[in-house]
N, C-alpha and C positions, 0 to 999 in steps of 0.2 A: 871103850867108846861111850859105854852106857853114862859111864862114872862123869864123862866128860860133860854128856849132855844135860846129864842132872845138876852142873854147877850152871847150868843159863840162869842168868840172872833176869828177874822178871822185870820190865820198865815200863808199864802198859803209857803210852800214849796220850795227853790228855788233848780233849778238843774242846775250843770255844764252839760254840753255835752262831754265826752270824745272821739265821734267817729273820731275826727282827731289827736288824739295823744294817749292816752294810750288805745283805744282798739286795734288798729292796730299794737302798739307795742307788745302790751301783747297775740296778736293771729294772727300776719302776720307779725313779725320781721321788722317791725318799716316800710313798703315798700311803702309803702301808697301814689302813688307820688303827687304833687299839680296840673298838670294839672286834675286829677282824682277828688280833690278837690273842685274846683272852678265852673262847674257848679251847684252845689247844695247852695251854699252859702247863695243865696239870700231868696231861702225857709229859709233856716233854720237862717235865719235875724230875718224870721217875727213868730219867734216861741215862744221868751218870756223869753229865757235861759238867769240865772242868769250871765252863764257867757259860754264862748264855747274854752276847752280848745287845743290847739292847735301846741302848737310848746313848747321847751325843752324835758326834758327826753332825749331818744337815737334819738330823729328825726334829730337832728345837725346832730350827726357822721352819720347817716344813709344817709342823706342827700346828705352829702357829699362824701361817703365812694360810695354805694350801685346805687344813683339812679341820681350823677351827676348833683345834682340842687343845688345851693347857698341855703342854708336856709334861708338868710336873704331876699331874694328875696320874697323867699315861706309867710312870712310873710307880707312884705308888700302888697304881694296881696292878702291875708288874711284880714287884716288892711281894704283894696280899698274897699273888697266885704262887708266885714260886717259894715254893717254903725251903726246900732241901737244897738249892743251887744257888751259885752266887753268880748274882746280874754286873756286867762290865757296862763301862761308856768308853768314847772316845771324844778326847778333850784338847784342844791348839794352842797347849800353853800358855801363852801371856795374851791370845787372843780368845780365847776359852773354846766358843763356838760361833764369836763372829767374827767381826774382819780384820780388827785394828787391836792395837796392844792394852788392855786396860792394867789399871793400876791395881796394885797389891792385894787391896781393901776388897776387892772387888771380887777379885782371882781367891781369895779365901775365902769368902762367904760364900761362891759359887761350889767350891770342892765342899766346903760344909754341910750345904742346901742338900747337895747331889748324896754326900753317905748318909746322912740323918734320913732324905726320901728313901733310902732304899737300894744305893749301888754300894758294890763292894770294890769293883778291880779300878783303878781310874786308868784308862791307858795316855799317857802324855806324852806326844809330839809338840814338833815346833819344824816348820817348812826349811829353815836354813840346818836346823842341826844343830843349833847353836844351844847349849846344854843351861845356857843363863838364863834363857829364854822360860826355863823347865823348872826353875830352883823353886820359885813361886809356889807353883801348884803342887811339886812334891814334899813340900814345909806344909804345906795348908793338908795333905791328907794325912802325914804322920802326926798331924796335931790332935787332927778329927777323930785318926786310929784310937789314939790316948781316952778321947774326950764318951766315943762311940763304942770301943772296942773291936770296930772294925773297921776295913779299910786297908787298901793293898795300891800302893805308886809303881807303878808299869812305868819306865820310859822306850818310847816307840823312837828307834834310829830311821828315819825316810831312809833308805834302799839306792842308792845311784851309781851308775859308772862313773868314771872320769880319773885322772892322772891320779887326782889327789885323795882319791878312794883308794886306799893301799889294806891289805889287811891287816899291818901296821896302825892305819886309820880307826881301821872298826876295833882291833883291840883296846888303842887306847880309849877308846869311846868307853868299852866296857868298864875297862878299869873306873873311869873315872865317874862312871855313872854306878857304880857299887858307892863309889865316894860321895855322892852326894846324899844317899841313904833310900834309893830306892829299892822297892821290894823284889823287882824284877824287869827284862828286859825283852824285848820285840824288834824281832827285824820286819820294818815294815816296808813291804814291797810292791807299792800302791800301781807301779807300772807294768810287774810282770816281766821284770829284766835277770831276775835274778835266775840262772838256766841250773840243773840236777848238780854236774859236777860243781859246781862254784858255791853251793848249797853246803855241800859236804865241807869246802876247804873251808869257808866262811863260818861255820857253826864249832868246825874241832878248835879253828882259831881262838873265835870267844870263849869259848867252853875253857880254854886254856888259862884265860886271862881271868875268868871271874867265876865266881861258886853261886852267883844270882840263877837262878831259873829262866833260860831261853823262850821265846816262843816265835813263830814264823808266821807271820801275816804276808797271802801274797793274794793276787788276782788271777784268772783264767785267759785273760787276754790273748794272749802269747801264745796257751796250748799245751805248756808245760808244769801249768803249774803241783799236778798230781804224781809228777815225776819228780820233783824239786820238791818233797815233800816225803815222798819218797828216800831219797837219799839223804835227807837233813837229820827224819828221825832216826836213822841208821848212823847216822854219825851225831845223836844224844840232843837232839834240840827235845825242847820237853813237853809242850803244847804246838800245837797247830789251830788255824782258824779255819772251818768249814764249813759250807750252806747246804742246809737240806733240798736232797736231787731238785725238785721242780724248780727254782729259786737259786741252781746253782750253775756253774759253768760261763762262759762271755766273757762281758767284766766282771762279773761275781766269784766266787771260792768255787777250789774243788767241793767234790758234793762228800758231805760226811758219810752216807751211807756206804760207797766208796773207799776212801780210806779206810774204814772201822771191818772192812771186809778183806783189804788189801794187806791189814795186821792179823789176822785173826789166828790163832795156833802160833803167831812168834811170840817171843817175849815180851814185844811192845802191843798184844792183843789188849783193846779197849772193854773187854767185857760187855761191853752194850748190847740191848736184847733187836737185832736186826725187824725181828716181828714188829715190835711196839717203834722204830724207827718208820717202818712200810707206812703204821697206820698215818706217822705224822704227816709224812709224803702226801698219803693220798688225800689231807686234811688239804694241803697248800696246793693241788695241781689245780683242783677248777678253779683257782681262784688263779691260777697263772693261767689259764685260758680266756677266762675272763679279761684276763689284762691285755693277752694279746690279741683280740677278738676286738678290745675298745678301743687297740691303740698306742694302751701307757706301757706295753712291752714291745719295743721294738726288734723285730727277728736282727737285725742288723750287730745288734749288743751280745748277741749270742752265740757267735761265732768266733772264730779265731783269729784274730789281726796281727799276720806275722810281720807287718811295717813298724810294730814295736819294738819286735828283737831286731831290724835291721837299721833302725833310726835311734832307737831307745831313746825314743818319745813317748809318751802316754796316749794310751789311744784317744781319750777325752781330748790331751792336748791339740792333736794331729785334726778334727772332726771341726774343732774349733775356728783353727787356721783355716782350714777349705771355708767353714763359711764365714770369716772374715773376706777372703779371697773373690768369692762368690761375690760378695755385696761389691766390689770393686771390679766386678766383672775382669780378674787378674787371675781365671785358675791358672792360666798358661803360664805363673812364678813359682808353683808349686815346689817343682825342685830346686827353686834362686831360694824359698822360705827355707827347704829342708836343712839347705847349707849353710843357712846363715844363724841357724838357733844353737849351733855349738858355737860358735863365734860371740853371739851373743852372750851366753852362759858362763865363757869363758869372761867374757871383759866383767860380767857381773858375779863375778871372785867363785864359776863353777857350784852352781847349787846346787842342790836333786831337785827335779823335775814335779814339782806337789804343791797343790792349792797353797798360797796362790801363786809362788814364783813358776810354778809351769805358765801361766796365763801368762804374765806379765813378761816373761822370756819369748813365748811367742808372739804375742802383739806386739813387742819391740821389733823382732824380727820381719815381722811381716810391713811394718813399717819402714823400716831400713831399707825394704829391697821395692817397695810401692816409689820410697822417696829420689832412690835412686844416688842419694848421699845417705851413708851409716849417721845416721844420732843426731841428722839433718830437722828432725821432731824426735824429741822425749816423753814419753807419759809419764802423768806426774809419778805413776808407779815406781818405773821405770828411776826416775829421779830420786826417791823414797829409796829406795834399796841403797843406791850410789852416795846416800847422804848416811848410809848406816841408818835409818829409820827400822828396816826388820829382824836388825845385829848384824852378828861377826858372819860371815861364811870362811870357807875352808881354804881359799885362797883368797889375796888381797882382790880390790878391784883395778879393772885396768885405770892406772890414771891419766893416759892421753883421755880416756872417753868420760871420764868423772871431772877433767878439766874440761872441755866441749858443753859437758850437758849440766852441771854446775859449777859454772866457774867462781873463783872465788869463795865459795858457803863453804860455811863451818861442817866439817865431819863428824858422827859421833860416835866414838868408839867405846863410853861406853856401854851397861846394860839398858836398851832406849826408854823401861819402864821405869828407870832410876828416875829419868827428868818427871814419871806423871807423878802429882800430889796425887793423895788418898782422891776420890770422887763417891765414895758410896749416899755420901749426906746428901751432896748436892742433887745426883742422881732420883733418890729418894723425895728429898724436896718438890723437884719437879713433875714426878709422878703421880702425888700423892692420892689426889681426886679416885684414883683408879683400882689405889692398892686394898686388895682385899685378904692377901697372905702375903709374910716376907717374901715371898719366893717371888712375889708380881713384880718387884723391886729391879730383880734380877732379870728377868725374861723384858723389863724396857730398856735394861744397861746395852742388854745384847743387842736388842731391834725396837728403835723406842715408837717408829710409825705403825709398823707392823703388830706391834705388844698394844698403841692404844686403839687399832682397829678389834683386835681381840677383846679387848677391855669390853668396847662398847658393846660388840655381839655377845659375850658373855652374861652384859646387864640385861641387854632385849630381853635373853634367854628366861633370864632370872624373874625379871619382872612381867615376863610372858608378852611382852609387844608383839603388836601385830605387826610383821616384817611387812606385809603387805604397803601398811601406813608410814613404814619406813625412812626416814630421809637418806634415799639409794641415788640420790643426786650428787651426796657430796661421799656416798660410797662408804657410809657410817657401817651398816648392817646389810652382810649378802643378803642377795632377793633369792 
């Protein structure tokens, strides 16, 4: 027995950290500022985290929008503090971090910008799956790797049910995302559908198909995510993402201290020192008391929404529809909505359910059942998708309802960033009055009203105006 036990092979576990980017998004609306940030940093250096993710998702636009700090800024002092760890983002493909597909030019300077400041892993999604959508930005970080010597293309698969989700599916996903030369892969499981056993069959699958490094991103939503997590590393997924306790659980990650406890004496034990984890804890609780005490923590996010596992809808989704519903004084359609978003989904070729085709599947729907004729009003979304505007999805679209809702237009099949000319010049051109680092370039390509509102409070800053004297008429400089 002894002889037996001594052949365990050790596989310790690795963990991203999400407490500076998606837990804060996902349970205090992205507010998180970096002075708040920065003294904890150095603790959480010497913790062992495979990687500590940090900046993309909505912290750009929040950044910018919300709490008046340059993101790019926010990073490299991120970058300064952590010396020993490597910082992640999270990046939408051909739409980087806003909303629409930008062209090549664009999507490359961006991945460029982001390793030179200071990121290492790039995580890359795309809301339909559609792997073309992806080619971009994983070319532009194996170039940077070259150029920087570092640099790591994650591609992130969205996570969904439906027919055409077979494990067949996620296989060939794999395979063919090793083919495209990425460094590694993420099942991303933004709605908290993915339940323990389907974890295990889902990860031996891939595991089977490709020698890339797995990792599991999922949410707490649901209730199970620390059990799905559970099971996944036992059957060899290789990273997991989790939020430090105060900051974790709702819709945020299982909490790291947690799982690093839940391994510890197996094979896959994390080594991490549980003391110096406490301290980081008790750095973040007042400041989540805080939050909940002002407001920007709602107890509501923090509990477990099992209408996820039983609709496998996103809770965001679902919170959404009620108050669209609400404004139409229509809760009593509630369940006409529920039944009509697989329907929807289906005619719009079965996507996963993720910023933004979750929205635009449920505002169809809710429309559909308000109008009382299906596809009787179109948003233009909704039409966008149907035209091939966001790519390929996993099945065709239906086309009685693509005849209906554009009849007649040209379809595009194919990659839609093929049709943009380069735009970086013109971009640039236009901004120019404002630009004080390349990077300003970039942060107007993404939100150019919101980027010259920053501009000009930037210059106040600089030039020490008196806000007071302001001109807060036309909403130049907060008061």
């Amino acid at each position: 027995m002894d002889n037996a036990e001594n052949k365990v092979v050790k596989k310790p576990i690795g963990i991203t950290e999400t407490v500076l980017r998606d837990a804060h998004q996902s349970l205090l609306a992205t507010r998180m500022p970096t002075e708040f940030m920065l003294p904890i940093v150095d603790k959480m250096d010497k913790v062992g985290y495979h990687s500590v993710e940090c900046w993309g998702g909505a912290t750009f636009d929040a950044s910018l929008r919300f709490l008046k700090e340059d993101p790019w800024e926010r990073l490299r002092k991120l970058r300064d503090g952590f010396k020993n760890t490597k910082l992640q983002m999270l990046f939408r493909g051909q739409n980087i971090l806003g909303y629409r597909h930008y062209a090549d030019d664009v999507v490359d300077q961006f991945v460029q910008k982001s390793i030179s400041n200071g990121i290492d892993i790039i995580r890359i999604f795309d809301c339909l799956n559609d792997l073309r959508n992806l080619q971009a930005a994983v070319d532009a970080t194996n170039k940077a790797k070259q150029q920087e010597g570092r640099g790591h293309a994650q591609i992130a698969l969205s996570y969904t049910l439906g027919d055409a989700y077979t494990l067949d599916y996620w296989t060939k996903m794999a395979k063919d995302i090793e083919n495209m030369g990425a460094d590694s892969i993420c099942i991303k499981d933004m709605a908290g559908l993915l339940v323990p056993y389907k974890a295990e069959e889902l990860v031996k699958a891939m595991k089977s198909a490709t020698k890339l490094p797995i990792q599991l991103h999922t949410h707490y939503t649901s209730g199970v995510g620390s059990m799905t997590y559970l099971k996944a590393v036992e059957a060899g997924v290789d990273v997991i993402d989790c939020a430090m306790s105060p900051l974790a659980l709702g819709t945020s990650q299982p909490a790291t201290e947690v799982m690093v406890e839940t391994f510890k004496g197996t094979p896959f034990d994390t080594g991490y020192d549980q003391n110096l984890l406490a301290e980081i804890a008790d750095y973040f609780r007042p400041y989540r008391d805080e939050c909940l005490a002002n407001g920007l923590l709602n107890p509501k996010v923090m509990g477990v929404d099992i209408k996820t596992l039983l609709y496998q809808v996103p809770g965001g989704m679902l919170s959404n529809m009620v108050s669209q519903l609400k404004e139409q004084n229509a809760e009593d359609k509630y369940y006409d909505v529920l039944k009509e978003i697989p329907e929807v989904r289906k005619d719009l070729g079965e996507p996963p359910l993720v910023t933004p085709s979750s929205q635009i599947v449920g505002t169809q729907a809710v429309f559909n059942v308000l109008m009382g004729e299906r596809y009787k009003m179109a948003t233009k979304e909704t039409k966008a998708v149907l035209r091939g505007e966001y790519g390929q999805t996993v099945k065709p679209f239906n086309k009685e309802v693509q005849d209906k809702v554009i009849p007649g237009e040209e379809i595009i099949t194919c990659r839609p960033a093929d049709l943009l000319p380069n735009e970086l010049d013109k971009i640039e051109a236009e901004m120019k009055e404002w630009k004080q680092q390349d990077e300003d370039v970039l942060s107007y390509a993404l939100f150019p009203q919101v980027a010259v509102d920053f501009f000009k409070y930037r210059l106040a800053q600089q030039e020490k105006v008196d806000l007071a004297q302001a001109d807060t008429k036309n909403g130049a400089y907060p008061v």
